[in-house]
C-alpha positions as CSV (number, residue, x, y, z in Angstrom):
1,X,8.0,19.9,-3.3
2,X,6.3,20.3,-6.6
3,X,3.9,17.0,-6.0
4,X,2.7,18.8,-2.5
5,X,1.9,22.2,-3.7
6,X,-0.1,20.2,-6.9
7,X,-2.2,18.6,-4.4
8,X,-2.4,21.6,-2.1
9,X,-3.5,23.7,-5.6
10,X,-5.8,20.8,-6.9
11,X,-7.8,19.4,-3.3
12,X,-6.9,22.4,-1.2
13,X,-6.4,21.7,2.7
14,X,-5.8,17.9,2.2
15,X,-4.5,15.8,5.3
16,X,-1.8,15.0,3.6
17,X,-0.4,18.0,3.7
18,X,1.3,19.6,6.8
19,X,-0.6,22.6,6.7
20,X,-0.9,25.6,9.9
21,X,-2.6,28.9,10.3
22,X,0.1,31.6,11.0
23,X,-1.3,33.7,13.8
24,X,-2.3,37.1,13.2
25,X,-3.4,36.7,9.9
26,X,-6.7,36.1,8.2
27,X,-5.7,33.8,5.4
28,X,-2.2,33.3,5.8
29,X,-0.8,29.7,6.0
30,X,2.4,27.7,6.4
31,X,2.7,24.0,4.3
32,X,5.7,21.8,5.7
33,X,7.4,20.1,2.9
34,X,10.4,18.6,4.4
35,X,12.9,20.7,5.5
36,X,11.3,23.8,3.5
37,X,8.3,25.8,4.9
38,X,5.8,27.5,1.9
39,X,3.9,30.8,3.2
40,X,1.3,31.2,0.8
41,X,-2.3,33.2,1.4
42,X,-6.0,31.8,0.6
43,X,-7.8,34.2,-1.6
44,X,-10.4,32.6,-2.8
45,X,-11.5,28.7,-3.0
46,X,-9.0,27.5,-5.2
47,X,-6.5,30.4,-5.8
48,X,-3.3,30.0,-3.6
49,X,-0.8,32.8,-3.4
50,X,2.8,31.5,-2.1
51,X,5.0,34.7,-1.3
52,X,8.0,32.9,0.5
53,X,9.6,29.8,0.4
54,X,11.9,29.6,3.0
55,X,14.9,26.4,4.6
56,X,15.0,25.1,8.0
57,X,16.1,27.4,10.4
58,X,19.6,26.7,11.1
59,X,20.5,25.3,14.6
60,X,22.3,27.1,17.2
């Protein structure tokens, strides 16, 4: 996890990394690493603020 939000911090919105916007918001983003999902906001070029990092939703 820590190699993906280096690259994510360092190059941004890289195609290596499974990034989406979350809808409804401006900045606000979700990176798949896994089976964990980051939610992190894009202030500015090059600062990244991740609020949640959150498991797989459990099956039902």
């Amino acid at each position: 996890m820590l190699k993906e939000l280096i690259i994510l911090r360092d190059y941004g919105f890289s195609s290596k990394l499974n990034i989406k916007k979350l809808k409804g918001y401006k900045n606000h983003y979700r990176l798949r690493i896994g089976r964990y999902r980051v939610l992190f906001e894009l202030e500015k070029p090059r600062r990244i603020i991740v609020y949640a990092i959150l498991p797989q939703k459990a099956s039902i």
